[in-house]
N, CA and C atoms as a LAMMPS dump frame, in Angstrom:
ITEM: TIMESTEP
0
ITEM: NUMBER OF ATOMS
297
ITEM: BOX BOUNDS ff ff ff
-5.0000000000000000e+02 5.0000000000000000e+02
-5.0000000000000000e+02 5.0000000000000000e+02
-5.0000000000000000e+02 5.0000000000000000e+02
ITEM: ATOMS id mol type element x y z
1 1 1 N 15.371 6.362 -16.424
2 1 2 C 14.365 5.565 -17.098
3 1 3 C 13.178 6.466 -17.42
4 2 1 N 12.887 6.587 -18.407
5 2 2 C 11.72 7.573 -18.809
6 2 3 C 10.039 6.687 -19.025
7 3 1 N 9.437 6.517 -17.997
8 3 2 C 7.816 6.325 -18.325
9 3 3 C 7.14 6.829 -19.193
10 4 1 N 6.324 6.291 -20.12
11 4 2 C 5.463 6.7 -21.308
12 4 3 C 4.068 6.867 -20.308
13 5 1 N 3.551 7.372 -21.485
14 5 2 C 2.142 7.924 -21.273
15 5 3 C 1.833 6.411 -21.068
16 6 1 N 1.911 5.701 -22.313
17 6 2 C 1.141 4.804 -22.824
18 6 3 C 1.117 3.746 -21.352
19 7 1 N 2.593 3.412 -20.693
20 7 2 C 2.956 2.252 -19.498
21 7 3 C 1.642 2.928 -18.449
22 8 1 N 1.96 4.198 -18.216
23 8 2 C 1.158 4.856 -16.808
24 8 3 C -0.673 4.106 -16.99
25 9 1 N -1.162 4.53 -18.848
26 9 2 C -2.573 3.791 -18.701
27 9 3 C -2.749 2.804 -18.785
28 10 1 N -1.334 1.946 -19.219
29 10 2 C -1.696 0.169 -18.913
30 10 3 C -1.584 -0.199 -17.115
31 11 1 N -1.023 0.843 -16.572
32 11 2 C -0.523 0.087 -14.799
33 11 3 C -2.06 0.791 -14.357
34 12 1 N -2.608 1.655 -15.084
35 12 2 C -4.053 2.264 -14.434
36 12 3 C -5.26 1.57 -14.792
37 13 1 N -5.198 0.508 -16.156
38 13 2 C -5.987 -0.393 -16.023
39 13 3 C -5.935 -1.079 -15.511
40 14 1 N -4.686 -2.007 -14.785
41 14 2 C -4.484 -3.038 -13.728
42 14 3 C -5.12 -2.71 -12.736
43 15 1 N -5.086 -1.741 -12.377
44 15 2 C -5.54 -1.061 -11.398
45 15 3 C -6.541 -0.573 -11.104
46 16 1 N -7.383 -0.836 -12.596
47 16 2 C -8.986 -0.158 -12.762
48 16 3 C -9.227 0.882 -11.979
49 17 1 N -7.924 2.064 -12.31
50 17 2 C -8.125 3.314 -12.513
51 17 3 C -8.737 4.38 -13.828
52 18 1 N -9.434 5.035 -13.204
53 18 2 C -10.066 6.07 -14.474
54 18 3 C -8.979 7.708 -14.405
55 19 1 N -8.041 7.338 -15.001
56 19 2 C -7.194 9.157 -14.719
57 19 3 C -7.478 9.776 -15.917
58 20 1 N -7.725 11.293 -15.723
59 20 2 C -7.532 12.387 -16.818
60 20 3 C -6.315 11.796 -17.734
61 21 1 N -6.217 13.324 -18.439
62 21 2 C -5.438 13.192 -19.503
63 21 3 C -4.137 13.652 -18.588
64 22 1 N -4.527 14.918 -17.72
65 22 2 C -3.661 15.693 -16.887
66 22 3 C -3.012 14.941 -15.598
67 23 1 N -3.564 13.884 -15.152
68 23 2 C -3.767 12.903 -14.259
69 23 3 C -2.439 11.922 -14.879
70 24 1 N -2.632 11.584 -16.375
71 24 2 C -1.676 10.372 -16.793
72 24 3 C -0.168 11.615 -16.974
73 25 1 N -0.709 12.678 -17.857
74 25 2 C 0.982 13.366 -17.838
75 25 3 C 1.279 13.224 -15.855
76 26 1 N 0.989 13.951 -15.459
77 26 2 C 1.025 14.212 -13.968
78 26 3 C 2.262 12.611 -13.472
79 27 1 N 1.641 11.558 -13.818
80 27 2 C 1.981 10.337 -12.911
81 27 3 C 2.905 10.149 -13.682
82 28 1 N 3.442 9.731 -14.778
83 28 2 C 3.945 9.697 -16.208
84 28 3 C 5.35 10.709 -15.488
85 29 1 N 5.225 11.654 -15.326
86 29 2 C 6.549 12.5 -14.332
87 29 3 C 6.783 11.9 -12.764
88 30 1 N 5.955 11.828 -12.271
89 30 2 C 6.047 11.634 -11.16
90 30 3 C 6.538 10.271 -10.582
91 31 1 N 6.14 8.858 -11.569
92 31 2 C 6.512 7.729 -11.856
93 31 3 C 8.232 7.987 -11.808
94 32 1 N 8.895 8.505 -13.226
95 32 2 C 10.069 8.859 -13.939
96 32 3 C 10.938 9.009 -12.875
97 33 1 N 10.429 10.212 -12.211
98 33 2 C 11.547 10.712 -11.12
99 33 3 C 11.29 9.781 -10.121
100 34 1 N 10.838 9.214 -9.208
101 34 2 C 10.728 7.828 -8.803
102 34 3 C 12.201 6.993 -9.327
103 35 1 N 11.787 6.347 -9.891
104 35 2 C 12.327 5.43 -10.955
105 35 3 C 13.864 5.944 -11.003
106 36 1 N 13.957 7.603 -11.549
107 36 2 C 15.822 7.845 -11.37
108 36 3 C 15.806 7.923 -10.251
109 37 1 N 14.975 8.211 -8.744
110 37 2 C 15.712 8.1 -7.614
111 37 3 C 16.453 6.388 -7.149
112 38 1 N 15.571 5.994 -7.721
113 38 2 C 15.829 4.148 -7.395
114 38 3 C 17.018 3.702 -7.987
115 39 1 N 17.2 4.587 -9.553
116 39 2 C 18.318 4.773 -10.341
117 39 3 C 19.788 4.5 -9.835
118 40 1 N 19.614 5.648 -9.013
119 40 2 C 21.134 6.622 -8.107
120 40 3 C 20.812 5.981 -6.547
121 41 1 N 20.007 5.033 -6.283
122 41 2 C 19.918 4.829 -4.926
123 41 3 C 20.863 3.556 -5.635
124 42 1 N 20.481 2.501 -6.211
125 42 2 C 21.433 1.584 -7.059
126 42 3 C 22.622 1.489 -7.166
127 43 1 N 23.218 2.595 -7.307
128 43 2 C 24.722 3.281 -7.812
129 43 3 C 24.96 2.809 -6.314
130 44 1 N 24.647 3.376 -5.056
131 44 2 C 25.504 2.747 -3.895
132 44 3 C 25.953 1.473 -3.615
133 45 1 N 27.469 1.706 -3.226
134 45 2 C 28.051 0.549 -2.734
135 45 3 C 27.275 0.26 -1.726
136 46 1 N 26.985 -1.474 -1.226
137 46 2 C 25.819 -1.794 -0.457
138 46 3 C 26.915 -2.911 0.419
139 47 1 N 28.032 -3.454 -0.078
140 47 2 C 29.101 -4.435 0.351
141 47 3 C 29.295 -4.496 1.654
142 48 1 N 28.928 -5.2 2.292
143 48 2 C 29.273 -5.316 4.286
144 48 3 C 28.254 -4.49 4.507
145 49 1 N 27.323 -4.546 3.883
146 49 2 C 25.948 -3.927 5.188
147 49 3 C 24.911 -5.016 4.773
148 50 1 N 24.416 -5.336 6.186
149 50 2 C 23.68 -6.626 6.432
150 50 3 C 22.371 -6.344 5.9
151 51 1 N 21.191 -7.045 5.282
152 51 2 C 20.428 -6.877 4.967
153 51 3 C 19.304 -6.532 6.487
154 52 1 N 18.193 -5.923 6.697
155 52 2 C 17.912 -5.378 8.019
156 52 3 C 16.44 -6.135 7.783
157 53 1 N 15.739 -6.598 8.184
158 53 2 C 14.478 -7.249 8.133
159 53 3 C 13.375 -6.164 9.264
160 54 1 N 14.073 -6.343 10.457
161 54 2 C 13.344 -4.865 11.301
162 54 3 C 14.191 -4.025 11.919
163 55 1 N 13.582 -2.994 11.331
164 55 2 C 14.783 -1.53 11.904
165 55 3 C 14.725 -1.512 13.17
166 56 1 N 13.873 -1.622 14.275
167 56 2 C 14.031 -2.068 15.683
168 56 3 C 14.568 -3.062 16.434
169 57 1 N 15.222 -4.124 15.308
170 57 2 C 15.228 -5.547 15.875
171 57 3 C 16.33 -5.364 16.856
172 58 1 N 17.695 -4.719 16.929
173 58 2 C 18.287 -4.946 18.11
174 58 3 C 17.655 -3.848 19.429
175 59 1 N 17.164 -3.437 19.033
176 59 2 C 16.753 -2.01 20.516
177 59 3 C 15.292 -2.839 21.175
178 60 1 N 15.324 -3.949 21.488
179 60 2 C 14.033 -4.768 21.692
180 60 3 C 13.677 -3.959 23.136
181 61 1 N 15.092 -3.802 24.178
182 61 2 C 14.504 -3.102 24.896
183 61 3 C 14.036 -1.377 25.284
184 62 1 N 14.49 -0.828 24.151
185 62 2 C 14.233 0.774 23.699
186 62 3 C 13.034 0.666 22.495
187 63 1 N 12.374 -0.256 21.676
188 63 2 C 11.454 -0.17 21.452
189 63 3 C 10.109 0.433 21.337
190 64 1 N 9.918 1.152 20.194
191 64 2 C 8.368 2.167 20.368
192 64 3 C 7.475 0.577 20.152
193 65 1 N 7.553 -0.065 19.579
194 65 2 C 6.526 -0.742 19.179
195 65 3 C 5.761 -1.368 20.535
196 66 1 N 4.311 -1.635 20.876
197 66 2 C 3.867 -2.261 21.608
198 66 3 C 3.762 -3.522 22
199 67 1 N 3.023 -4.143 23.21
200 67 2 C 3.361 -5.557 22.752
201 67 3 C 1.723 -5.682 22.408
202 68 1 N 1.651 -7.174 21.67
203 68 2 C 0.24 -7.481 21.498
204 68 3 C -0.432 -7.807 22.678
205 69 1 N -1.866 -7.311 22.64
206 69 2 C -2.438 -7.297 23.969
207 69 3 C -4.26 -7.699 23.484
208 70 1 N -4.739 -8.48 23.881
209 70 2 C -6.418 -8.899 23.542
210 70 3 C -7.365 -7.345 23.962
211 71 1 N -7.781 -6.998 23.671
212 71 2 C -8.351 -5.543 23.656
213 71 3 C -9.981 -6.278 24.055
214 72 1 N -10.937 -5.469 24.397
215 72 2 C -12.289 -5.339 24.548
216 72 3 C -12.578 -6.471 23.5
217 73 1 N -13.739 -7.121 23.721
218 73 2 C -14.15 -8.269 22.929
219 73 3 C -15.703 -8.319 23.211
220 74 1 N -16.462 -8.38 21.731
221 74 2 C -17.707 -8.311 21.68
222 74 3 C -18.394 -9.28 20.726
223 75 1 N -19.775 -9.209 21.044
224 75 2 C -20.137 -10.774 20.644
225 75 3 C -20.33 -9.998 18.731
226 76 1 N -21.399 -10.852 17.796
227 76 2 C -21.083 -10.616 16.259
228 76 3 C -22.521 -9.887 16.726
229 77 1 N -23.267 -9.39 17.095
230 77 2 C -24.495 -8.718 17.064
231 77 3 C -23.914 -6.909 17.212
232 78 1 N -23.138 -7.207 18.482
233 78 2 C -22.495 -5.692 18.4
234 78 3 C -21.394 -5.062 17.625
235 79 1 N -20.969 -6.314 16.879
236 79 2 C -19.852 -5.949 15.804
237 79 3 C -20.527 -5.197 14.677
238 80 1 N -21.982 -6.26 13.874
239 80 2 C -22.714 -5.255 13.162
240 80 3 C -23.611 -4.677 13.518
241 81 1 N -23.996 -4.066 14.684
242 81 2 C -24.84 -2.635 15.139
243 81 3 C -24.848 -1.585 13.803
244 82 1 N -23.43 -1.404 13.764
245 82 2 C -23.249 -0.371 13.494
246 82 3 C -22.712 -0.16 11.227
247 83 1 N -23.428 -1.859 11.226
248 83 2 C -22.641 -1.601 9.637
249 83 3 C -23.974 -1.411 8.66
250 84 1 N -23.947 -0.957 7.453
251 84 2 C -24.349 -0.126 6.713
252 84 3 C -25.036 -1.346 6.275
253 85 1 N -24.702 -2.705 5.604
254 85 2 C -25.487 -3.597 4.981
255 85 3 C -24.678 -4.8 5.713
256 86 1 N -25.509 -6.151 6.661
257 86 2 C -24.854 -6.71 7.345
258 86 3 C -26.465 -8.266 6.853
259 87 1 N -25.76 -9.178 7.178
260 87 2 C -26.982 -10.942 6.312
261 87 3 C -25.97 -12.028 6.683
262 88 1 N -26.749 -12.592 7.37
263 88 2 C -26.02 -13.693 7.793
264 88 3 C -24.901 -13.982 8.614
265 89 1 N -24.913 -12.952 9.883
266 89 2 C -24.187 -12.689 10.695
267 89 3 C -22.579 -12.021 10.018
268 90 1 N -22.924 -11.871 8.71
269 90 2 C -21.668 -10.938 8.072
270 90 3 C -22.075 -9.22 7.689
271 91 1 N -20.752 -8.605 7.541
272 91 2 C -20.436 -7.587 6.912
273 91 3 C -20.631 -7.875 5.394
274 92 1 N -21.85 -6.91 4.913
275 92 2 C -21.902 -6.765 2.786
276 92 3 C -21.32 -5.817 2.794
277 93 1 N -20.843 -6.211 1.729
278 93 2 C -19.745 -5.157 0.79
279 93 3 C -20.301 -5.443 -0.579
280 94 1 N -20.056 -4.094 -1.568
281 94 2 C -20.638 -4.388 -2.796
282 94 3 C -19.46 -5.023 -3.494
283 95 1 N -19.43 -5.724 -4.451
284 95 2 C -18.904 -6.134 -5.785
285 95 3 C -17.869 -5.162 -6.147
286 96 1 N -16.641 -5.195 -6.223
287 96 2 C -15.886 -3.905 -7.286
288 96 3 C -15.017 -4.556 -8.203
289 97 1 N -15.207 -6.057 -8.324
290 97 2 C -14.053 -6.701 -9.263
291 97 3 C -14.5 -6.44 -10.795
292 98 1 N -15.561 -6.352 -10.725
293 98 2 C -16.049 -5.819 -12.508
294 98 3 C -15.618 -4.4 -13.013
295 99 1 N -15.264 -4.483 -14.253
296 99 2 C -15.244 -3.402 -15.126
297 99 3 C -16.301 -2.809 -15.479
């Protein structure tokens, strides 16, 4: 499947990305080959293999994953000590949905 220039700066406006010129060739390849790996991953016979939801799910007891555990707990004064712009017992964040 070959990506155009043109697809890479429509998925970079979705994205309200600003890329070079060198930036869109760059992804524009890099997209492509993507895309034929997904190609030839396709081509495999997939017949009698179960779909896997978690790659750990039978090793529950060989497991890296942790279990959930309540960690240190602090009141909302010491949560924003430490934030940059904080009103009304919240975290500000600026605006980035505009163009």
């Amino acid at each position: 499947m070959k990506i155009t220039e043109q697809e890479v700066r429509y998925v970079a406006g979705l994205g309200n990305l600003q890329l070079s010129e060198a930036e869109i060739v760059r992804m524009a390849h890099d997209l492509d080959g993507i895309l034929t790996h997904i190609e030839k991953l396709n081509e495999l016979d997939t017949t009698g293999v179960e779909p896997m939801a978690q790659v750990l799910y039978e090793a529950s007891d060989t497991a890296t994953l942790r279990a959930d555990v309540i960690g240190e707990t602090f009141d909302n004064a010491t949560a924003l000590a430490n934030a940059p712009l904080s009103g009304s017992g919240q975290f500000k964040v600026p605006k980035i949905i505009e163009r």
